[in-house]
PyMOL Python script that loads the backbone (N, CA, C, O; Angstrom):
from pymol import cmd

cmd.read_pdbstr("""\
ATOM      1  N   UNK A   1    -161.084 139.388 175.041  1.00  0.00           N
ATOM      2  CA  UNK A   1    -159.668 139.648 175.198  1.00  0.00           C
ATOM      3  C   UNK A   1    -159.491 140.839 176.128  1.00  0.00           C
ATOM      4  O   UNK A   1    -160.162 141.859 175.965  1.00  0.00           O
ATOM      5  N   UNK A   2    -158.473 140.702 177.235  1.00  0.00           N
ATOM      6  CA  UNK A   2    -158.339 141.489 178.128  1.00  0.00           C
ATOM      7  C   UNK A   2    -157.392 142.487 177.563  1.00  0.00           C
ATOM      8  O   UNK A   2    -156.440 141.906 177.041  1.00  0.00           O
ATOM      9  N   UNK A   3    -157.290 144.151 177.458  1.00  0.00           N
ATOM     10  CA  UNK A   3    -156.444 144.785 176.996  1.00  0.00           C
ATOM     11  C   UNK A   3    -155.503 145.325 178.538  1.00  0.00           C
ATOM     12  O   UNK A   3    -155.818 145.539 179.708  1.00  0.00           O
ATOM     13  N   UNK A   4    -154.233 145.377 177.738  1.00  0.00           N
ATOM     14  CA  UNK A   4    -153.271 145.722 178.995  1.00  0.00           C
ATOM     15  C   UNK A   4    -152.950 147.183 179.039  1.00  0.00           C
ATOM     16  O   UNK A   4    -152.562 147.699 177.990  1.00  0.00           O
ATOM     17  N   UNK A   5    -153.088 148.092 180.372  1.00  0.00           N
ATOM     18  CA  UNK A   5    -153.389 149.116 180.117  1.00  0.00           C
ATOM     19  C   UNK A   5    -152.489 149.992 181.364  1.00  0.00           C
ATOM     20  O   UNK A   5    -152.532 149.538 182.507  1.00  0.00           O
ATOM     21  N   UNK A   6    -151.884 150.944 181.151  1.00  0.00           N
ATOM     22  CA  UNK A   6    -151.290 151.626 182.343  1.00  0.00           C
ATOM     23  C   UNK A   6    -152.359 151.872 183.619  1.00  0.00           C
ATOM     24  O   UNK A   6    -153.572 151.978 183.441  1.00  0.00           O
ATOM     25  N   UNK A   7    -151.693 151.947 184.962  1.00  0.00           N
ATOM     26  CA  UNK A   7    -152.859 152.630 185.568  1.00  0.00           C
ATOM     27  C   UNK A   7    -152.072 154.305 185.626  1.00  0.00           C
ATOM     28  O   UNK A   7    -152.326 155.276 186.339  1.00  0.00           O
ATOM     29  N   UNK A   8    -151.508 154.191 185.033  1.00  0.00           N
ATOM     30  CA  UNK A   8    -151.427 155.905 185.091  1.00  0.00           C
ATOM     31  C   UNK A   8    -151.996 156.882 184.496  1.00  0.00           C
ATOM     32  O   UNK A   8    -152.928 156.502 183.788  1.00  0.00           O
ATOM     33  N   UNK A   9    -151.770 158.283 184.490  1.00  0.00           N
ATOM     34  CA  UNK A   9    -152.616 159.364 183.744  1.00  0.00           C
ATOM     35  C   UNK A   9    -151.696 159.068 181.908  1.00  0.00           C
ATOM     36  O   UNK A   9    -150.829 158.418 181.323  1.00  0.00           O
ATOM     37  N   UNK A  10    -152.826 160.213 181.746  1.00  0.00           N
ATOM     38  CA  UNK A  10    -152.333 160.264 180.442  1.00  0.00           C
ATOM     39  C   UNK A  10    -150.492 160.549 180.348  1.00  0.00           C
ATOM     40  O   UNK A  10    -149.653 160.437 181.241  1.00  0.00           O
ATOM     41  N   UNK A  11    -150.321 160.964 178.843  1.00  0.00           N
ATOM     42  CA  UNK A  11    -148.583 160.587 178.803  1.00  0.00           C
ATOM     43  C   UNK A  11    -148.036 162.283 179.658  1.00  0.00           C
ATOM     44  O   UNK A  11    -148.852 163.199 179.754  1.00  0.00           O
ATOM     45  N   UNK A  12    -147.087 162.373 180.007  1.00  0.00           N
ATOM     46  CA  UNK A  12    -146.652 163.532 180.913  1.00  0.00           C
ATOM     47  C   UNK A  12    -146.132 164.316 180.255  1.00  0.00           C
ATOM     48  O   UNK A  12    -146.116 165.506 180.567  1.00  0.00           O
ATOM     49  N   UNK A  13    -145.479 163.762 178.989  1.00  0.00           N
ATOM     50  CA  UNK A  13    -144.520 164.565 178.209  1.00  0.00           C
ATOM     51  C   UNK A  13    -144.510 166.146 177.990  1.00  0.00           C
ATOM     52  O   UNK A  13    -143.501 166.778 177.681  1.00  0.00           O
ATOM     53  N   UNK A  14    -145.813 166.712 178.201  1.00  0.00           N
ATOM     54  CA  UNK A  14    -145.964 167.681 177.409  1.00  0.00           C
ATOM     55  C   UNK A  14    -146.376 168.527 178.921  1.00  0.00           C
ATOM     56  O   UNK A  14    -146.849 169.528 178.384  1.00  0.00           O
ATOM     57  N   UNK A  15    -146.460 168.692 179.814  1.00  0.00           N
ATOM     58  CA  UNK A  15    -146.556 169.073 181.181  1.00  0.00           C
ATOM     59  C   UNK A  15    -145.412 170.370 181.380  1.00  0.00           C
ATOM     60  O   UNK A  15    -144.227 170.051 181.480  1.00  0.00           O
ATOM     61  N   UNK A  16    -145.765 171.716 181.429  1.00  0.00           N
ATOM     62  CA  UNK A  16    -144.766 172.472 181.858  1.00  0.00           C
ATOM     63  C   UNK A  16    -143.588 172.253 182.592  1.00  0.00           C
ATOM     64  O   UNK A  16    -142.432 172.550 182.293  1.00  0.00           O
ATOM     65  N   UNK A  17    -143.943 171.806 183.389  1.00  0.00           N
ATOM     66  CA  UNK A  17    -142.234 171.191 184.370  1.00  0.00           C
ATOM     67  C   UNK A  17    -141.282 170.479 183.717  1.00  0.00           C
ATOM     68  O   UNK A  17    -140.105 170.373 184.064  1.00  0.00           O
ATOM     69  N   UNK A  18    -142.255 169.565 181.937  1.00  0.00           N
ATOM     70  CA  UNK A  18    -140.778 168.464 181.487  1.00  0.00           C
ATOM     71  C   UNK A  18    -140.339 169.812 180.527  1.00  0.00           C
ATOM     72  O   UNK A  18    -139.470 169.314 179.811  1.00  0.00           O
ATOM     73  N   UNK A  19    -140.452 171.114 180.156  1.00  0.00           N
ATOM     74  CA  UNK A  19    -140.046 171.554 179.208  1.00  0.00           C
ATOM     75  C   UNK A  19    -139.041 172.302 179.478  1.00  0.00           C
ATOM     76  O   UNK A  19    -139.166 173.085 180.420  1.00  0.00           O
ATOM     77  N   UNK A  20    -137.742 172.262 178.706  1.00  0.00           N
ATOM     78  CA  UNK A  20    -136.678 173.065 179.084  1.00  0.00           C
ATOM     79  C   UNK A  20    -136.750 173.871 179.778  1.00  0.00           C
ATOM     80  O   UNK A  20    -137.852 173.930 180.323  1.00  0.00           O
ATOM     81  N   UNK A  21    -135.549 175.144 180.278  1.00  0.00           N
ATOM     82  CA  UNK A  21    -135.957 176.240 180.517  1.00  0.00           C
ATOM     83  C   UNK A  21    -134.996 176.986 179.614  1.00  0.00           C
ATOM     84  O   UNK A  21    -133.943 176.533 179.165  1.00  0.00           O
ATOM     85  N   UNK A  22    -135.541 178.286 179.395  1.00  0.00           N
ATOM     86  CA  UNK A  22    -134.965 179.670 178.643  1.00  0.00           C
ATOM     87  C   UNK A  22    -132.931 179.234 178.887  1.00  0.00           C
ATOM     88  O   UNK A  22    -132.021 179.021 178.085  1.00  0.00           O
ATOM     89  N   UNK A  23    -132.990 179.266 179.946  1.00  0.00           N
ATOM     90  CA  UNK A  23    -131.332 178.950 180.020  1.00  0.00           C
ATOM     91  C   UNK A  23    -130.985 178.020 179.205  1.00  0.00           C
ATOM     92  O   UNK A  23    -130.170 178.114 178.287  1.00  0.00           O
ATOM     93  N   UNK A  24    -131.820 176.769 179.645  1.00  0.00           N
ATOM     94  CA  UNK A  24    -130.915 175.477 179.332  1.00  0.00           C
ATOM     95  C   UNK A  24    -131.369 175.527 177.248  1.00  0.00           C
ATOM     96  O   UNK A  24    -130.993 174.623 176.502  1.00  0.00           O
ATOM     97  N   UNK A  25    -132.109 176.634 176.798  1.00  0.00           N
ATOM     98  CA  UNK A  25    -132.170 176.238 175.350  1.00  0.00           C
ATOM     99  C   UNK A  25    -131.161 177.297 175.241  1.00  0.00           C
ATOM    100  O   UNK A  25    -130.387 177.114 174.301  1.00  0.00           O
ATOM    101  N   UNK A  26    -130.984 178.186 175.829  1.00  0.00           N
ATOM    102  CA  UNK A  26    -129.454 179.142 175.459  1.00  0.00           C
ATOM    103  C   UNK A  26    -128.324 178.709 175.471  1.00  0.00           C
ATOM    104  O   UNK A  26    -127.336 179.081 174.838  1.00  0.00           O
ATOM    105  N   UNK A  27    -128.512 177.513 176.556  1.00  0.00           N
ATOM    106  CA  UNK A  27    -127.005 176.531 176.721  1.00  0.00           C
ATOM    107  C   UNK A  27    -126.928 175.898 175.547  1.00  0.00           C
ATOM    108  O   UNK A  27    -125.829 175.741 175.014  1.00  0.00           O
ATOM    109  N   UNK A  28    -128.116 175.429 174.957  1.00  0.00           N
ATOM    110  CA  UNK A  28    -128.146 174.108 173.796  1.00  0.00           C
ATOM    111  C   UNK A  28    -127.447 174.966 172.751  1.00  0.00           C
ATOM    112  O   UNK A  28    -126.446 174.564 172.157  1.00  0.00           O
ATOM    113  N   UNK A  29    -128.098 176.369 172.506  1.00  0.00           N
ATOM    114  CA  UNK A  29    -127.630 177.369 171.281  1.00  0.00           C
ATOM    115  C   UNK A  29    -126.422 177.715 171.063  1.00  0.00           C
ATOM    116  O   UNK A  29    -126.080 177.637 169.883  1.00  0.00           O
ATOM    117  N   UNK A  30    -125.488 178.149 171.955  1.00  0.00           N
ATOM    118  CA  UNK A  30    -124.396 178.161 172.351  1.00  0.00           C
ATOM    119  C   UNK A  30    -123.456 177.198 171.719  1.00  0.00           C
ATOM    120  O   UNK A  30    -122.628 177.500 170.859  1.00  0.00           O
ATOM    121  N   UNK A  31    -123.717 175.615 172.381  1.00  0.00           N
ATOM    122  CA  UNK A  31    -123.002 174.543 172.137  1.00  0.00           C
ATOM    123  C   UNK A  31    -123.247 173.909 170.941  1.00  0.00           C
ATOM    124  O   UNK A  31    -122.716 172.801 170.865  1.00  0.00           O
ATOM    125  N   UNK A  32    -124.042 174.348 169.743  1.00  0.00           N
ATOM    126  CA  UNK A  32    -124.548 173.883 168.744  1.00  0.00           C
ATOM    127  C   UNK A  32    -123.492 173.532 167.730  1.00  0.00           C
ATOM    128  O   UNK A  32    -123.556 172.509 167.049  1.00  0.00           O
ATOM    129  N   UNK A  33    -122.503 174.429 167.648  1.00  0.00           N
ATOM    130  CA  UNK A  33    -121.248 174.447 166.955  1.00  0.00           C
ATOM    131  C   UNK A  33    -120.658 172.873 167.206  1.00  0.00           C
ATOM    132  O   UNK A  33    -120.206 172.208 166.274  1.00  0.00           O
ATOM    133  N   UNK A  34    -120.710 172.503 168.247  1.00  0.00           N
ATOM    134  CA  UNK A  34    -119.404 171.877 168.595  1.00  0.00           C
ATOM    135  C   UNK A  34    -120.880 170.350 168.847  1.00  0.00           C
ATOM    136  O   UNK A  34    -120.596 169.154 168.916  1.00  0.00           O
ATOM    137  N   UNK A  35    -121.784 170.712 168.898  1.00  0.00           N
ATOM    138  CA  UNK A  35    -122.688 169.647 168.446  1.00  0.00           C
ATOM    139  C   UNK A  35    -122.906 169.030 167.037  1.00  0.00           C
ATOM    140  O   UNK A  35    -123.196 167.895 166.659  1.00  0.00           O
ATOM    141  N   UNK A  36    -122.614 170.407 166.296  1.00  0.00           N
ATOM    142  CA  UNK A  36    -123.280 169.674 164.669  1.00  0.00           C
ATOM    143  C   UNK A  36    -121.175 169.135 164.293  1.00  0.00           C
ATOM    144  O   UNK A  36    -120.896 168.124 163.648  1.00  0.00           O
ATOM    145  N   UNK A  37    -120.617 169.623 164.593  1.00  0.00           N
ATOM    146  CA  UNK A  37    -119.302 169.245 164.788  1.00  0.00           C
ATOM    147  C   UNK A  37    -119.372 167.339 164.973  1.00  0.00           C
ATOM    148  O   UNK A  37    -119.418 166.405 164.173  1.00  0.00           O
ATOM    149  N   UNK A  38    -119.351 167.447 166.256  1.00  0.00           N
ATOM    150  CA  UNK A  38    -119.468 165.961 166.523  1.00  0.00           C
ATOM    151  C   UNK A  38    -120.330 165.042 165.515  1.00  0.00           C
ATOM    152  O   UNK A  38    -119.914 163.900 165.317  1.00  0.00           O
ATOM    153  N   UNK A  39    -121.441 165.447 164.903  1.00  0.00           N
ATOM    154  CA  UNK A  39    -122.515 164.855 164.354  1.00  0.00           C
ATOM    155  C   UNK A  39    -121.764 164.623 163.060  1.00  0.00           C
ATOM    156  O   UNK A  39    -121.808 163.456 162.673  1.00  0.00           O
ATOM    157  N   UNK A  40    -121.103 165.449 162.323  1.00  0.00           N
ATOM    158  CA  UNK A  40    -120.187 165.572 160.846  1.00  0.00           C
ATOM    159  C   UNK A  40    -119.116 164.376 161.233  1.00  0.00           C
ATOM    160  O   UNK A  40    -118.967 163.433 160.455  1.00  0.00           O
ATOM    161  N   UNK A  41    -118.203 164.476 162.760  1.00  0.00           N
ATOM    162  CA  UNK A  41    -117.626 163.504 162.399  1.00  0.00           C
ATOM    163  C   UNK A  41    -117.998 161.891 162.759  1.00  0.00           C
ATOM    164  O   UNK A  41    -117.336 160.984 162.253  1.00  0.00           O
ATOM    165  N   UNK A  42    -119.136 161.621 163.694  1.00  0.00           N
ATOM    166  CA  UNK A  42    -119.929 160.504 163.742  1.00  0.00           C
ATOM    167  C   UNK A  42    -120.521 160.104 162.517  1.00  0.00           C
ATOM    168  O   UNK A  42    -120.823 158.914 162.428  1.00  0.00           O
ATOM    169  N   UNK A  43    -120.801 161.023 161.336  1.00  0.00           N
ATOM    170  CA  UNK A  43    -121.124 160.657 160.148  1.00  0.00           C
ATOM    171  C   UNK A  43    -120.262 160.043 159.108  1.00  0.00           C
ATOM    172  O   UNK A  43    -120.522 159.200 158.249  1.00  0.00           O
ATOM    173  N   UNK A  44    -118.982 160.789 159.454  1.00  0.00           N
ATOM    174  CA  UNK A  44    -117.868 160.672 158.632  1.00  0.00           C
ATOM    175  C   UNK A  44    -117.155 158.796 159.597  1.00  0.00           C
ATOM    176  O   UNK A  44    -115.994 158.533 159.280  1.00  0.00           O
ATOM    177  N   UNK A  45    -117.506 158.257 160.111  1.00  0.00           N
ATOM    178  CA  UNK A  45    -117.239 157.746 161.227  1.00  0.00           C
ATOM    179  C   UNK A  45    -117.970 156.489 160.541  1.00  0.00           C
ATOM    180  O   UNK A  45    -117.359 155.496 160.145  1.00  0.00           O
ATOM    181  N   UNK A  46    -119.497 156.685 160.445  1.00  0.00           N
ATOM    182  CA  UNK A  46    -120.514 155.611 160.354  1.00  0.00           C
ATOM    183  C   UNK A  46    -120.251 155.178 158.645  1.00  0.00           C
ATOM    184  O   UNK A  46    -120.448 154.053 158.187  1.00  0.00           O
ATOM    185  N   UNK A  47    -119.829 156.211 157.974  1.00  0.00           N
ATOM    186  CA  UNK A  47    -119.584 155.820 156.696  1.00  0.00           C
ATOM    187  C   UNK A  47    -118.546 154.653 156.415  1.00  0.00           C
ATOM    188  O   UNK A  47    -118.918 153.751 155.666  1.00  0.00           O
ATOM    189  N   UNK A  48    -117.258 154.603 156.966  1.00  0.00           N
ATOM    190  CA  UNK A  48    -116.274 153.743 156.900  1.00  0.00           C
ATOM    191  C   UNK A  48    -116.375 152.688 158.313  1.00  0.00           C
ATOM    192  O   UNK A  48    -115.412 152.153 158.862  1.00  0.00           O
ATOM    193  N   UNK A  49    -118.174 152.538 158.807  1.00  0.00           N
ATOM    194  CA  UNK A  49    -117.472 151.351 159.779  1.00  0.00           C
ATOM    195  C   UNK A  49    -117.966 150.414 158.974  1.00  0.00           C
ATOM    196  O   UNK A  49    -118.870 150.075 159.738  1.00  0.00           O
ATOM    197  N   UNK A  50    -118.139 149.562 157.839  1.00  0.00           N
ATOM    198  CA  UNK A  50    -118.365 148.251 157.458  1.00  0.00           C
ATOM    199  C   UNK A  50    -117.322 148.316 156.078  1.00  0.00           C
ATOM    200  O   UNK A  50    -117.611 147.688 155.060  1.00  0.00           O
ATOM    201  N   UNK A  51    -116.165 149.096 156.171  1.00  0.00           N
ATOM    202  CA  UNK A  51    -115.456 149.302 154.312  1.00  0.00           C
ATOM    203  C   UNK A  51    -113.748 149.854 154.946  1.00  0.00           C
ATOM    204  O   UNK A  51    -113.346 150.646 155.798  1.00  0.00           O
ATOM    205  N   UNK A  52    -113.255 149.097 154.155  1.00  0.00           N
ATOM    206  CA  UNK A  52    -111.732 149.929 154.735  1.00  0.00           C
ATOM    207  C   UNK A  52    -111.718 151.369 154.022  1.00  0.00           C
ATOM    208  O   UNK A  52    -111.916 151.528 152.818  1.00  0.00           O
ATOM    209  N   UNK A  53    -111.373 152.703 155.224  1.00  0.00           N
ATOM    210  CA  UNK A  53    -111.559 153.590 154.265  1.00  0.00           C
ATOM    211  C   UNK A  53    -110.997 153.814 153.171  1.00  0.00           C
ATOM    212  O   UNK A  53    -109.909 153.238 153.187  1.00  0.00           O
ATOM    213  N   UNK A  54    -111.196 154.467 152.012  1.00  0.00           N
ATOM    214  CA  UNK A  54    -110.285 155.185 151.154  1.00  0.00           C
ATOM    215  C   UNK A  54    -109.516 156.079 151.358  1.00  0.00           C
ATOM    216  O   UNK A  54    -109.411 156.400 152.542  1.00  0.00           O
ATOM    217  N   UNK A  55    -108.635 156.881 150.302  1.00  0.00           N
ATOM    218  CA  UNK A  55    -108.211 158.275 150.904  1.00  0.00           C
ATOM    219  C   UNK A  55    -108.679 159.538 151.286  1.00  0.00           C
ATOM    220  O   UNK A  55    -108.189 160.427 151.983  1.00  0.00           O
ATOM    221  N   UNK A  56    -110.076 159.384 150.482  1.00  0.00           N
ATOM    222  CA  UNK A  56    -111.631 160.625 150.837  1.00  0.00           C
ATOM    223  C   UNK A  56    -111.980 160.189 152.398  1.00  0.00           C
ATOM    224  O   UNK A  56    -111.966 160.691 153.522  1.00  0.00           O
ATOM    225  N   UNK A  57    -112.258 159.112 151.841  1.00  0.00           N
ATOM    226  CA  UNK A  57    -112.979 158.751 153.560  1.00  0.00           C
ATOM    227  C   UNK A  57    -111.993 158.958 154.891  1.00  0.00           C
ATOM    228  O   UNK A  57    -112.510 159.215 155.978  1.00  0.00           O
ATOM    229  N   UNK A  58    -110.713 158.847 154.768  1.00  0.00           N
ATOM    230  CA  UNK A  58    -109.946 159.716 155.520  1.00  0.00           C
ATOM    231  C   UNK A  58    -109.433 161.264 155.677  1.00  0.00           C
ATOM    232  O   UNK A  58    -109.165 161.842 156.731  1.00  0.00           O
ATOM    233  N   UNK A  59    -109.377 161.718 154.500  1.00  0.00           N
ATOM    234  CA  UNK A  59    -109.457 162.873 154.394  1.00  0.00           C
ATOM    235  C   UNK A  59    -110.963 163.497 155.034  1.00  0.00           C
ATOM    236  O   UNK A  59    -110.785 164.322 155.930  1.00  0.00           O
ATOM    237  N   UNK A  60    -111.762 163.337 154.843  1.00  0.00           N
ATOM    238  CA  UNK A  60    -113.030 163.331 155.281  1.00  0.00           C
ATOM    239  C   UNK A  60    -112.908 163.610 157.201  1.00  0.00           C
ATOM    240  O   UNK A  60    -113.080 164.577 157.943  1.00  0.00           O
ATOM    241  N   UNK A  61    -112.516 162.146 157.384  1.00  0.00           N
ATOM    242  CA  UNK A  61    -112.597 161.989 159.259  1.00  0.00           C
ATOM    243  C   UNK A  61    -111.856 163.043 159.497  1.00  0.00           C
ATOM    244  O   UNK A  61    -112.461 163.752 160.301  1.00  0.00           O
ATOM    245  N   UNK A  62    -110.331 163.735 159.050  1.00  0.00           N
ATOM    246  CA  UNK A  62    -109.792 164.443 159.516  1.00  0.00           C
ATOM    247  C   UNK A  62    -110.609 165.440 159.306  1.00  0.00           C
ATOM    248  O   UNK A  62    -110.832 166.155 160.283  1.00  0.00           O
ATOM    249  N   UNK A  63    -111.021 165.647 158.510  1.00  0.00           N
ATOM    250  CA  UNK A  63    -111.403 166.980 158.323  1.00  0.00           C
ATOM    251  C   UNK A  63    -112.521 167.144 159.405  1.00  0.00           C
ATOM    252  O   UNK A  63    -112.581 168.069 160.214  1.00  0.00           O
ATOM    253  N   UNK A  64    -113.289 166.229 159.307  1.00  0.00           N
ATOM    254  CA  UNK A  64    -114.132 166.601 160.902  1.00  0.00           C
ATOM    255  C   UNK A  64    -113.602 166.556 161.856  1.00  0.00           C
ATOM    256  O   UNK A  64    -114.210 166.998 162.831  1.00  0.00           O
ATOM    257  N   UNK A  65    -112.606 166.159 162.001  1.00  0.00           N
ATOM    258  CA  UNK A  65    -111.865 165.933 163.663  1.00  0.00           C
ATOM    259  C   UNK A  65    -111.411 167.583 164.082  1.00  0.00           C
ATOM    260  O   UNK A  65    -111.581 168.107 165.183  1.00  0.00           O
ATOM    261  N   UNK A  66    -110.804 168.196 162.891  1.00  0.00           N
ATOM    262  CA  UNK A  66    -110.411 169.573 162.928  1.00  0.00           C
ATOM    263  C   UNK A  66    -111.392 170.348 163.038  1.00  0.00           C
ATOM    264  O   UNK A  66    -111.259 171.268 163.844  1.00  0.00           O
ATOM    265  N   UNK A  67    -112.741 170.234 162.243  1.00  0.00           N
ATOM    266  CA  UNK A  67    -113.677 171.393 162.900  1.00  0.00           C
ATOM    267  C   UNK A  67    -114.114 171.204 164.203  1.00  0.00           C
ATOM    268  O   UNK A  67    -114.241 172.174 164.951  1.00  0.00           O
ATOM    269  N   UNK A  68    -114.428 169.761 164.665  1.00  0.00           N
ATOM    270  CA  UNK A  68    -114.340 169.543 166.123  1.00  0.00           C
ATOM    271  C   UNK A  68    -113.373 170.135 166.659  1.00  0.00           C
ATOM    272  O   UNK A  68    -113.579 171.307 166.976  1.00  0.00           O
ATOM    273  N   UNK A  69    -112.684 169.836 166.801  1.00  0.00           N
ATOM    274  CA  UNK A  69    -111.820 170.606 167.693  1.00  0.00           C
ATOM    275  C   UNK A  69    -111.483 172.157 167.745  1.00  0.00           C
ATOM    276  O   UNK A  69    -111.240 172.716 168.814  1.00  0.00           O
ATOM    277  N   UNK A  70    -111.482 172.793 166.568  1.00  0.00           N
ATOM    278  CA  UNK A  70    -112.002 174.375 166.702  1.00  0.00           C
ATOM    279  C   UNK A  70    -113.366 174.609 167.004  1.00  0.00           C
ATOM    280  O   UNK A  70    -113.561 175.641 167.646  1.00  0.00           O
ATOM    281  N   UNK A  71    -114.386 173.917 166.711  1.00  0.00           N
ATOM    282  CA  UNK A  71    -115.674 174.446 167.713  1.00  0.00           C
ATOM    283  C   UNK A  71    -115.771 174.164 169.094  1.00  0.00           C
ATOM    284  O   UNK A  71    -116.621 174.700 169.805  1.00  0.00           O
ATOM    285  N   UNK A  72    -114.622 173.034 169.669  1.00  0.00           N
ATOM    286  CA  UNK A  72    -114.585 172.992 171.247  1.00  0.00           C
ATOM    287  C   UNK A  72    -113.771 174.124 171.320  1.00  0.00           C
ATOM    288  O   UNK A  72    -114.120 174.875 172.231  1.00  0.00           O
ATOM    289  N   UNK A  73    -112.774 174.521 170.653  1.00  0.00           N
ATOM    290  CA  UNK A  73    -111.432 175.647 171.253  1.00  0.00           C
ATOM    291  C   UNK A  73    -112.757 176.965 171.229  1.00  0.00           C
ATOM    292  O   UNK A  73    -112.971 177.797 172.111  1.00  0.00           O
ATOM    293  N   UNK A  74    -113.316 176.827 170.228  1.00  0.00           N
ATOM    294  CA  UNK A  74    -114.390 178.440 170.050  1.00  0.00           C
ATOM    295  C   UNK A  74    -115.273 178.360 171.335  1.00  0.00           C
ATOM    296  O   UNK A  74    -115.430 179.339 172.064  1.00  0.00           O
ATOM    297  N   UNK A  75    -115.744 177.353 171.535  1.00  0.00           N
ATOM    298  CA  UNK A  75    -116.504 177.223 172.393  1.00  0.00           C
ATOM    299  C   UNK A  75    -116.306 177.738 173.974  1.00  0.00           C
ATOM    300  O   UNK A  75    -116.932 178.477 174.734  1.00  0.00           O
ATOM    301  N   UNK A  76    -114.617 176.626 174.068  1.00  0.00           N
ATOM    302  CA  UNK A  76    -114.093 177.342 175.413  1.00  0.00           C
ATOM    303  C   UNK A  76    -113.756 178.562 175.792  1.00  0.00           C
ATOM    304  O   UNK A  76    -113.861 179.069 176.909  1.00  0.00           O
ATOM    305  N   UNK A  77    -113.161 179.208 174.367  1.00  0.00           N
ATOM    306  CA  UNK A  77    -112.562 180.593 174.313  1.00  0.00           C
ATOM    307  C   UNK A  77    -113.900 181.466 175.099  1.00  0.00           C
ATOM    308  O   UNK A  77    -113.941 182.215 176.075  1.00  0.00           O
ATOM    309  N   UNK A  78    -114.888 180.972 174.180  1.00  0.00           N
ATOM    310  CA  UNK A  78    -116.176 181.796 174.452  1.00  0.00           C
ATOM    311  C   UNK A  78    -116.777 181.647 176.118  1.00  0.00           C
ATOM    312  O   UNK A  78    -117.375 182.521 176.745  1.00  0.00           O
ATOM    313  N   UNK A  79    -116.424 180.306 176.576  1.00  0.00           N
ATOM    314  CA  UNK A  79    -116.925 180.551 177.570  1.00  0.00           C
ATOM    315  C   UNK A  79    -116.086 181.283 178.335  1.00  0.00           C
ATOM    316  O   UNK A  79    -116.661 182.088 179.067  1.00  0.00           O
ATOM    317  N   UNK A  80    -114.652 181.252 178.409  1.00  0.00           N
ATOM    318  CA  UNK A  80    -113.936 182.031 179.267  1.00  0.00           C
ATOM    319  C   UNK A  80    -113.667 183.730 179.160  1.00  0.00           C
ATOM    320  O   UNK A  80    -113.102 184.517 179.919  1.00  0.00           O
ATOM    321  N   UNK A  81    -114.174 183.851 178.186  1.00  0.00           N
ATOM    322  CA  UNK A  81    -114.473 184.889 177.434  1.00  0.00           C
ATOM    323  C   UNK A  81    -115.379 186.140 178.349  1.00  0.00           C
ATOM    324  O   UNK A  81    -115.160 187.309 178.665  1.00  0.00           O
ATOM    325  N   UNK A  82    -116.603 185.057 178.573  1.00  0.00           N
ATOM    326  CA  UNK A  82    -118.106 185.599 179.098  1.00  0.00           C
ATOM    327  C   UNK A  82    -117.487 185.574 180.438  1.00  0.00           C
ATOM    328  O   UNK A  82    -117.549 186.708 180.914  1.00  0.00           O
ATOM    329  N   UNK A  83    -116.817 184.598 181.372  1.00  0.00           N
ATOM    330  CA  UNK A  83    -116.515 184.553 182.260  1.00  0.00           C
ATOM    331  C   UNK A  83    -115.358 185.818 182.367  1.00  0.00           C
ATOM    332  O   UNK A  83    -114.707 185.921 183.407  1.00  0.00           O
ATOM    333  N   UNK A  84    -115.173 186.629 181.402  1.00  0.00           N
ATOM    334  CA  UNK A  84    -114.028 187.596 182.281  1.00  0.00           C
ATOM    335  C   UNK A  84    -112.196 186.773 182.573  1.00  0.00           C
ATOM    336  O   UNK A  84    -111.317 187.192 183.325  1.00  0.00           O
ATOM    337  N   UNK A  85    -112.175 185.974 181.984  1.00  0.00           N
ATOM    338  CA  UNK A  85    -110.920 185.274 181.978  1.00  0.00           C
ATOM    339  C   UNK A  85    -110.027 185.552 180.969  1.00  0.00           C
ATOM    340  O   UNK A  85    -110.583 186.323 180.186  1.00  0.00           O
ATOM    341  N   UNK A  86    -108.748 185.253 180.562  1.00  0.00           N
ATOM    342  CA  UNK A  86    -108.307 184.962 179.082  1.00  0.00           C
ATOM    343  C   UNK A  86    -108.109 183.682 178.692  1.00  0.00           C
ATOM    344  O   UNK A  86    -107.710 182.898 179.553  1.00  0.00           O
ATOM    345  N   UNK A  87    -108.316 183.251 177.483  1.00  0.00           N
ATOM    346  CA  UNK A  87    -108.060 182.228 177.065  1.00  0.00           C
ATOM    347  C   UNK A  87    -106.671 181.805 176.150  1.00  0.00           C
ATOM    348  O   UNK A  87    -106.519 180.648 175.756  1.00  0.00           O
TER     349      UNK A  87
END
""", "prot")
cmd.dss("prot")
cmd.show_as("cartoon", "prot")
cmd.util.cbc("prot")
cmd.orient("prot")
């Protein structure tokens, strides 16, 4: 039996050049708020897609929709913030 085989090198993944840089994990840190945000309401989201919601399960979506949206307002504030602007 013939095995099927890349002709390439080993896997690249782990190669200095694919690994972030210092900035872009400060960018990730930064935006984390308004990441785990989104993730609460994609959760709150995935729960009621096969069930009509209840009144929790709506109470619920709103309630993530609102911390979303204050971790984007925190977020922007902050960036305009750093930038020397007002928000």
């Amino acid at each position: 039996m013939d095995h099927i085989v890349t002709g390439q090198d080993a896997v690249t993944a782990f190669e200095p050049w694919m690994e972030p840089t210092d900035a872009e994990l400060d960018a990730i840190d930064v935006e984390m708020p308004v990441i785990r945000a989104e993730m609460e309401l994609l959760d709150a989201q995935i729960i009621v897609i096969d069930r009509t919601p209840c009144e929790l399960d709506k109470r619920r979506i709103r309630r993530a929709r609102r911390r979303l949206l204050a971790a984007h307002r925190d977020h922007l504030n902050g960036a305009s913030d750093q930038a020397g602007g007002a928000a």
